[in-house]
C-alpha positions as CSV (number, residue, x, y, z in Angstrom):
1,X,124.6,107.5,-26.6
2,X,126.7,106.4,-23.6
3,X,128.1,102.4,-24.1
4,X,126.3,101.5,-21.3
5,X,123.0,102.1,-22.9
6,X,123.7,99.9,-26.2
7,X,121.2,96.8,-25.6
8,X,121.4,93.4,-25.2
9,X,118.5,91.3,-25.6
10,X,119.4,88.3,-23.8
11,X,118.1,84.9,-25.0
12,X,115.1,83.0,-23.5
13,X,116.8,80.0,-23.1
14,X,118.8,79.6,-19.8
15,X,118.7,75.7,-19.6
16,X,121.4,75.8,-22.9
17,X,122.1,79.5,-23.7
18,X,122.1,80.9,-26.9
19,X,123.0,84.2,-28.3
20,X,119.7,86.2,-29.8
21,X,120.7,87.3,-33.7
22,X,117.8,90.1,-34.0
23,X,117.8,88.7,-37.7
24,X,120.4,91.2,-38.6
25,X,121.3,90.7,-42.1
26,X,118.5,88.6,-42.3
27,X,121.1,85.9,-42.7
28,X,122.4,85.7,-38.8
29,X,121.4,83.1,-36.8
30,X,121.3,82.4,-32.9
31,X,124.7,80.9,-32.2
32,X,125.0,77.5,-31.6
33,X,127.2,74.6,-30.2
34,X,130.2,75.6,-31.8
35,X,132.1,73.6,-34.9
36,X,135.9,73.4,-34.4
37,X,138.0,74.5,-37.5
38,X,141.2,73.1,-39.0
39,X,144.1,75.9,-38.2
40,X,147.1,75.1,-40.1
41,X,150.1,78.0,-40.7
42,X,151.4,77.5,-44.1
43,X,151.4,74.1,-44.0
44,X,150.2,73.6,-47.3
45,X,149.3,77.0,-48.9
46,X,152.0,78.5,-51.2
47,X,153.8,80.4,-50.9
48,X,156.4,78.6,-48.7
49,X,158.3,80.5,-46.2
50,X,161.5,78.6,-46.8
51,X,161.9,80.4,-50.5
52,X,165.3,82.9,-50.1
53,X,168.3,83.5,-51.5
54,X,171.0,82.9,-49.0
55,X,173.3,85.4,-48.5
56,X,176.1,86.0,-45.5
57,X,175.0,87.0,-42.2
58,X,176.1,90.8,-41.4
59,X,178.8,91.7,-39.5
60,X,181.1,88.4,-39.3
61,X,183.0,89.3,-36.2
62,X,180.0,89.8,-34.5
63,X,177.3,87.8,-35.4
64,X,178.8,84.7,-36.9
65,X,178.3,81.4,-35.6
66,X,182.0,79.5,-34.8
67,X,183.7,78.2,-37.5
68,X,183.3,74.6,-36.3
69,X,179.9,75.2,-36.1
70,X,179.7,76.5,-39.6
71,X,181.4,73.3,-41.0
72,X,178.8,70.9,-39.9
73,X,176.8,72.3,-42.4
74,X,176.1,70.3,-45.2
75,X,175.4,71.9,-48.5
76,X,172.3,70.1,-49.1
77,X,171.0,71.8,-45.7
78,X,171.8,75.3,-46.6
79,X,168.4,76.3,-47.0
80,X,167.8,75.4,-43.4
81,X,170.9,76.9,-41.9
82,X,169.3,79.6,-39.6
83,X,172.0,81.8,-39.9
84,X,170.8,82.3,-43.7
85,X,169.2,86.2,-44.0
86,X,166.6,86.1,-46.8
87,X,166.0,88.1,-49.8
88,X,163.4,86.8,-51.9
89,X,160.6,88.3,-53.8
90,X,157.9,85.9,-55.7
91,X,158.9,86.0,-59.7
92,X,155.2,86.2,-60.4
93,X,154.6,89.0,-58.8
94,X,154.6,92.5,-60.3
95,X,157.4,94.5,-58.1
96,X,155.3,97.8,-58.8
97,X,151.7,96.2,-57.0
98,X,153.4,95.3,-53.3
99,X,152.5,99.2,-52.1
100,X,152.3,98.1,-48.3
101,X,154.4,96.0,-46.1
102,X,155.1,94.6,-42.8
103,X,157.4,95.4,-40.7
104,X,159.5,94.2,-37.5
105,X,162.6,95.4,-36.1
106,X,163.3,93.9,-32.8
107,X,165.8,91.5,-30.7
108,X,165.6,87.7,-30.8
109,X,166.6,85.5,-28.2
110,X,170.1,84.6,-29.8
111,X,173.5,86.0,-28.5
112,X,176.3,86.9,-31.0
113,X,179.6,86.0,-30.3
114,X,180.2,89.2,-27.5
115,X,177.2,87.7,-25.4
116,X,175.2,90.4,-26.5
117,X,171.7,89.9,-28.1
118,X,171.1,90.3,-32.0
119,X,168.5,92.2,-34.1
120,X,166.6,91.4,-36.3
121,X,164.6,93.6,-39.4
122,X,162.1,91.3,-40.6
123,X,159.5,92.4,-43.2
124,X,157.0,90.9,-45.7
125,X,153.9,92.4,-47.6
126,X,150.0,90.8,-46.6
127,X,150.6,87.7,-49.2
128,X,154.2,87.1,-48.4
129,X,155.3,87.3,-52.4
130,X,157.7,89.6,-50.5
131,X,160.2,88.3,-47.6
132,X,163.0,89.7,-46.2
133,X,165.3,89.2,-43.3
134,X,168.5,90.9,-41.9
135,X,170.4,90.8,-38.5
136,X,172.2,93.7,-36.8
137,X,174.4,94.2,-33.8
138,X,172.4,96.0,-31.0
139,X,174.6,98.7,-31.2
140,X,173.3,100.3,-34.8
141,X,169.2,100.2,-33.6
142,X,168.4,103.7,-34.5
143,X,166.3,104.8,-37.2
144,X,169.4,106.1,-39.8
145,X,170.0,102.1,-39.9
146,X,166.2,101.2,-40.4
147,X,166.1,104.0,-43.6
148,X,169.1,102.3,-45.2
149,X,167.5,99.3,-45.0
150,X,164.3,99.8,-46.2
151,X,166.0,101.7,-49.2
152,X,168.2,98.6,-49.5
153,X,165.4,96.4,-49.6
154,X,164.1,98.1,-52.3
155,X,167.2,98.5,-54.3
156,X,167.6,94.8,-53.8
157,X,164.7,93.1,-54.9
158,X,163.6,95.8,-57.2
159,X,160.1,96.8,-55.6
160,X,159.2,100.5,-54.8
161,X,159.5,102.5,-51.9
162,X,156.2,101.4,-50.1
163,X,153.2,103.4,-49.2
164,X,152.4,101.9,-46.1
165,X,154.4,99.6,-43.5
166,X,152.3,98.2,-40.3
167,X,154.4,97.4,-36.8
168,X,152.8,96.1,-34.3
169,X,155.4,97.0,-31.5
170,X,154.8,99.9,-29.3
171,X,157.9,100.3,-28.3
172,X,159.6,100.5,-32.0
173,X,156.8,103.6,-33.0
174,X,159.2,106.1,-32.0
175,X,162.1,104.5,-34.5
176,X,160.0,103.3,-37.2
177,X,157.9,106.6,-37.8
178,X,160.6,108.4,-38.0
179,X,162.2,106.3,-41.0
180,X,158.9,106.1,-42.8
181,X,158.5,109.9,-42.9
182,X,162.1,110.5,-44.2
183,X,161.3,108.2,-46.9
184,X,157.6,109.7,-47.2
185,X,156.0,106.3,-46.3
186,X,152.8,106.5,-43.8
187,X,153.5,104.5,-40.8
188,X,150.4,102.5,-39.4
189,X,150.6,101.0,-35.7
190,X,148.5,98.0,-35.8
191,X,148.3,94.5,-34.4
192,X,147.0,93.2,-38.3
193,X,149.7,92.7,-39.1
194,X,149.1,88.7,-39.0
195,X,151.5,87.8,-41.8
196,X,153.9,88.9,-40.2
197,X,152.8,87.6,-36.8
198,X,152.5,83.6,-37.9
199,X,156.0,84.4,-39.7
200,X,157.8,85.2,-36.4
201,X,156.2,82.2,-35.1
202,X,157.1,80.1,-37.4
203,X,160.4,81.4,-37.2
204,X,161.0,80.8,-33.5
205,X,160.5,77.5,-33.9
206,X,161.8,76.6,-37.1
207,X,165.6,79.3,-37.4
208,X,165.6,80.7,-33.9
209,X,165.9,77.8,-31.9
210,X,168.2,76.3,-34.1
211,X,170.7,79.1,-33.7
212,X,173.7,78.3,-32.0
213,X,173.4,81.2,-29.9
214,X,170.3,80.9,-28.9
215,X,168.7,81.4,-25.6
216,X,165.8,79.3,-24.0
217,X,163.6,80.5,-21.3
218,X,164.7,84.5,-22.8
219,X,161.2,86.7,-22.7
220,X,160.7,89.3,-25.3
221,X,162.9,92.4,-25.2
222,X,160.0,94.3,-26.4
223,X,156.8,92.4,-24.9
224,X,153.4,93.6,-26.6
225,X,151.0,96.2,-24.6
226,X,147.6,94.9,-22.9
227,X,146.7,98.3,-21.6
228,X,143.3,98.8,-19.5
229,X,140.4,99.4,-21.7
230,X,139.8,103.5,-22.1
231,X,136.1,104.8,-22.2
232,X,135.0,105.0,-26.1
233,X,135.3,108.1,-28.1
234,X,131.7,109.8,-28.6
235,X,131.8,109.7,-32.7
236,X,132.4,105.6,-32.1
237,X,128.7,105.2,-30.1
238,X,126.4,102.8,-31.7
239,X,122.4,102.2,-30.7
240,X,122.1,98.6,-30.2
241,X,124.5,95.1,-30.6
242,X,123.7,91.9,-30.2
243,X,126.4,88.9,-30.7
244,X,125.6,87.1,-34.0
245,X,126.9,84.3,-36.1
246,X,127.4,83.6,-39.7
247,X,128.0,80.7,-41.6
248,X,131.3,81.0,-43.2
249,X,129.7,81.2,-47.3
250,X,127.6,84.0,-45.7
251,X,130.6,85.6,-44.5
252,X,132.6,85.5,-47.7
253,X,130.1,87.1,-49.4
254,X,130.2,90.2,-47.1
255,X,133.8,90.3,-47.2
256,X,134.0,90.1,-51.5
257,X,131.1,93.6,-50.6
258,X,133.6,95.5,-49.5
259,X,135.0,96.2,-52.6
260,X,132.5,95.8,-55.2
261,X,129.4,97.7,-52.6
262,X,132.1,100.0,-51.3
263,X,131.7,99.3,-48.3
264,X,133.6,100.2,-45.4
265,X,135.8,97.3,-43.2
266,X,138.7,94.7,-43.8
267,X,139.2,91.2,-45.1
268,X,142.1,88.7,-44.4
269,X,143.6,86.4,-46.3
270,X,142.6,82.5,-44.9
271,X,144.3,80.5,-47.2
272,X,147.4,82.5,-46.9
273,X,147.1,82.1,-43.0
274,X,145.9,78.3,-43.7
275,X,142.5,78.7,-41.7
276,X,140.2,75.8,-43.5
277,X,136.8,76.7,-42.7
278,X,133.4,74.2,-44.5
279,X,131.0,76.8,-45.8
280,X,128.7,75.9,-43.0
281,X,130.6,76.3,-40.0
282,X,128.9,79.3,-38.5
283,X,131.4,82.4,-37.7
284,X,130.6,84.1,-34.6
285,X,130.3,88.5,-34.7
286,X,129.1,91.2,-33.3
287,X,126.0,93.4,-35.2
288,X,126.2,97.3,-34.1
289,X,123.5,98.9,-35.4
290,X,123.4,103.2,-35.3
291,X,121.0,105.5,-36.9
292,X,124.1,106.9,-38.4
293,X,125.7,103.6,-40.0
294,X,127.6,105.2,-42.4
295,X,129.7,107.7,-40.4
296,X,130.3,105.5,-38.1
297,X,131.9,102.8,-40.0
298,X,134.1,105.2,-42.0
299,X,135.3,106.2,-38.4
300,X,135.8,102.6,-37.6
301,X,137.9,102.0,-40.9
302,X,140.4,104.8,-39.9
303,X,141.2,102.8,-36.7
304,X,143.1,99.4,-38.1
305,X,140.6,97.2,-36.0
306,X,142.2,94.0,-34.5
307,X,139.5,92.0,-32.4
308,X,136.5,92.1,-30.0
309,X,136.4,90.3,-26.4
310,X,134.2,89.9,-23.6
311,X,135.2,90.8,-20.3
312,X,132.5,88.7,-18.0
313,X,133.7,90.1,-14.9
314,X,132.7,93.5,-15.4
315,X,130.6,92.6,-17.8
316,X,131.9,94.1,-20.9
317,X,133.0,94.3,-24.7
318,X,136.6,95.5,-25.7
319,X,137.4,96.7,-28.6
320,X,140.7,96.7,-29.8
321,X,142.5,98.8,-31.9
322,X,145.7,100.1,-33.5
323,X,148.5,98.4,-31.5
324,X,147.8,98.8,-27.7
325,X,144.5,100.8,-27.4
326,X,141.3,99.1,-26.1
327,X,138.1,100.7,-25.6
328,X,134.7,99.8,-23.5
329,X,133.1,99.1,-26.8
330,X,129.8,98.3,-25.0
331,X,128.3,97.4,-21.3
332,X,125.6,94.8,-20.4
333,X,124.1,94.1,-16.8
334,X,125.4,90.9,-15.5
335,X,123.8,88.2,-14.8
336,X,123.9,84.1,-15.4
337,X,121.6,84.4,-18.6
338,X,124.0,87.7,-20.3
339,X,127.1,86.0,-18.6
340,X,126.5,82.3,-20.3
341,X,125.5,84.2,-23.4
342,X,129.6,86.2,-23.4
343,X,131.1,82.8,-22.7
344,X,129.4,81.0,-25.4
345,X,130.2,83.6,-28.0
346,X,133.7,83.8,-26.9
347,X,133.7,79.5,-27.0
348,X,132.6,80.1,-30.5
349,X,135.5,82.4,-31.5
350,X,137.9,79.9,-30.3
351,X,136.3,77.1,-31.7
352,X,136.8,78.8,-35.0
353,X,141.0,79.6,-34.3
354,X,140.0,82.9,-33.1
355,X,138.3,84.1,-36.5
356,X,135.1,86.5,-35.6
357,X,133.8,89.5,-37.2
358,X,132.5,93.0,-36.8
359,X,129.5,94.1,-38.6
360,X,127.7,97.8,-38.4
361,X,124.3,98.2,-39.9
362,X,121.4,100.9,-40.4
363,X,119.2,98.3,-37.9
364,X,120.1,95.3,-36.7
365,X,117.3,93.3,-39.4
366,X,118.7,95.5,-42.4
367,X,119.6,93.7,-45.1
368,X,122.8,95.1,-45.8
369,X,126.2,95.7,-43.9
370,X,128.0,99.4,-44.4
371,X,130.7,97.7,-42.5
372,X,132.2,94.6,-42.2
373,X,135.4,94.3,-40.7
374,X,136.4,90.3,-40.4
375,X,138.8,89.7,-37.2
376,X,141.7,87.3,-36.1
377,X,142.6,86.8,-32.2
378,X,146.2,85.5,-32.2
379,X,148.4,84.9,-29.6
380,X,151.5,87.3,-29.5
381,X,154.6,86.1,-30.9
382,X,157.0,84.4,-29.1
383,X,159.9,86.9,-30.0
C-alpha cells in the first residue's frame, strides 16, 4: 500500500490540538501539553569519561604541542592535559562480552606543529567500559593504518577482535569497511551510535578546545549527510499510523519485551546517556499498524533505525535510517487541524531531549507490540 494511503485520523479538537492514540497498546494516550525532561551527559552516571591511562601522543615531531607549552603542565593536571591519548578498559568488565564497538576516524579542528590538521581514531563500545583514543598525522588515513589499530587496540587492552563496529560518517564507509572485512568484523553505517556521539561532544568542549593547536570557527572536515527523503521501499509499507504517547514506566516495559517476548526493535541506554525521565512523563511515538506485523518489523530491525520527523511543509513523516538515508515513511493531507497535530508531536519530542519511539503492531488497539524500536534525535557533533 502506497505511503500516501496510510491514515491519519486527526483529532476533534482544533481549539488545543491533540494527537488521536486509536488506543494502540491499549496503554497510549492522546498526547498532551508536553513535560520537559532533565538531559544531562555523564554528568553523574558512571562511568566517567575522564578514566585513561596516559600515554605519549604519536608522532612527537609532528603532533606535539611546544615544549614550553608542555612545561606548564602541572602533574596534578595530567589527567586533563588534552594532549593525553586514552587507553582504558573498565576492570569490571569481562574483556570477552564487549563484541561490538564504536567507531570514529576523522580530523579535529587542531593543527600539529606543520599547520596541518590532525586525526583522530576514537572508539568506545554502547556502555563506554571500553575507551580509546589515538591521534595521527593526516598523511597515514588509509585503511592499512585503521587495521593496525584496531588490532592494537585489542592487543592492548586485552579484549577480542569485535563483531561489529558502527560509524556514523559517510564519508569514512569506504576506509572503514574495508578494515573491518580484513579483520572479519561486520561493518554497520548507522547514526546510533550515540555513545559515541555525546563522547565527541563532550570532547570538543572539554580536550579539543583546550589544545594548543586548536582552531575556532574550523567546520567539520567530514560534515554529516541530510540527503532528500527517497520514496519507501515496498516490503517497508504499513496500513495505518497515528502519533502516540507513552508514559515513560509504559515504555520501559516494552523496551525490557524485546528480549524476554522476542520481539523485534532496539533499546538505549538512559542512564548511560544521563536522560532522567519521572515514570509519568509521557514519551511521544509513532503506532504503524500492518496486517503483516511481523515481517515487517524484522525488515525494520535490519535497517539500524535512528529517528522519525515531521516535515509540515509537505506534509510528511521521515524516517531515517542507517547513516544518511531517509525515506517518506508516510503522507497526510495538510491542513491546520493535521498541521497543529505534527507540530505538537514534534514539541513533545523535544520536550523530552529528543527521546521518541517507533512501535509496529497487528492493529493499532492490539495489545501487544512486534516492534518497538525506542529513538534519540541528537544534534551532530561538533567535530
Amino acid at each position: 500500500m502506497a505511503a500516501a494511503a496510510l491514515s491519519l485520523n486527526n483529532s476533534t479538537s482544533t481549539n488545543s490540538p491533540t494527537l488521536n492514540s486509536h488506543k494502540p497498546i491499549s496503554k497510549f494516550t492522546s498526547l498532551t501539553k508536553p513535560t520537559n525532561v532533565s538531559f544531562n551527559f555523564l554528568t553523574n552516571t558512571p562511568p566517567r569519561l575522564q578514566h585513561f591511562r596516559p600515554r605519549p601522543s604519536v608522532s612527537e615531531s609532528s603532533l606535539s604541542v611546544p615544549k614550553e607549552a608542555d612545561a606548564e603542565i602541572e602533574a596534578d593536571d595530567v589527567e586533563d592535559d588534552p594532549t593525553q591519548e586514552l587507553s582504558y578498559l573498565d576492570e569490571e568488565t569481562d574483556p570477552e562480552s564487549i563484541t561490538e564497538w564504536e567507531l570514529d576516524f576523522c580530523s579535529r579542528p587542531i593543527l600539529d606543529i606543520r599547520g596541518k590538521k590532525i586525526w583522530e581514531l576514537v572508539v568506545c563500545d554502547g556502555s563506554l567500559s571500553l575507551q580509546y583514543t589515538k591521534y595521527f598525522p593526516n598523511n597515514v588515513i588509509n585503511s592499512i593504518t585503521l587495521k593496525e589499530a584496531i588490532v592494537a587496540i585489542c592487543d592492548d587492552l586485552g579484549v577480542p577482535i569485535p563483531e561489529k563496529i558502527r560509524f556514523f560518517r559517510s564519508q569514512m564507509q569506504t576506509i572503514i569497511t574495508k578494515a573491518c572485512k580484513e579483520l572479519d568484523i561486520k561493518p554497520i553505517p548507522s547514526k546510533r551510535c550515540l555513545s559515541l556521539l555525546l563522547w565527541l561532544e563532550e570532547r570538543y568542549e572539554t580536550v579539543y578546545t583546550r589544545h594548543t593547536g586548536f582552531q575556532k570557527g574550523s567546520k567539520p572536515l567530514l560534515a554529516l549527510d541530510n540527503p532528500f527523503p527517497m520514496e519507501l521501499p515496498d516490503n517497508l509499507f504499513g496500513d495505518k499510523w497515528a502519533f502516540v504517547q507513552l508514559p515513560f514506566s509504559a515504555v520501559q516495559e516494552e523496551v525490557s519485551s524485546l528480549e524476554s517476548k522476542f520481539v523485534f526493535g532496539a533499546s538505549l541506554d538512559l542512564d548511560l546517556l544521563g536522560i532522567e525521565v519521572d515514570d509519568k512523563t509521557l514519551i511521544p511515538g509513532l503506532a504503524v499498524a500492518s496486517s503483516r506485523a511481523k515481517p515487517l518489523a524484522a525488515w525494520m530491525n535490519g535497517l539500524e533505525v535512528c529517528s522519525i520527523e515531521t516535515d509540515t511543509a509537505r506534509g510528511s513523516l521521515i524516517l531515517s535510517v542507517g547513516i544518511s538515508t531517509r525515506y517518506i515513511y508516510a503522507n497526510y493531507k495538510k491542513n491546520p487541524v493535521t498541521t497543529s497535530e505534527a507540530e505538537a508531536w514534534e514539541a513533545a519530542k523535544k520536550a523530552c531531549g529528543g527521546l521518541h519511539f517507533l512501535a509496529i503492531q497487528e492493529e493499532l488497539d492490539s495489545e501487544d507490540c512486534v516492534g518497538f524500536w525506542l529513538l534519540l534525535d541528537l544534534p551532530p557533533p561538533p567535530v
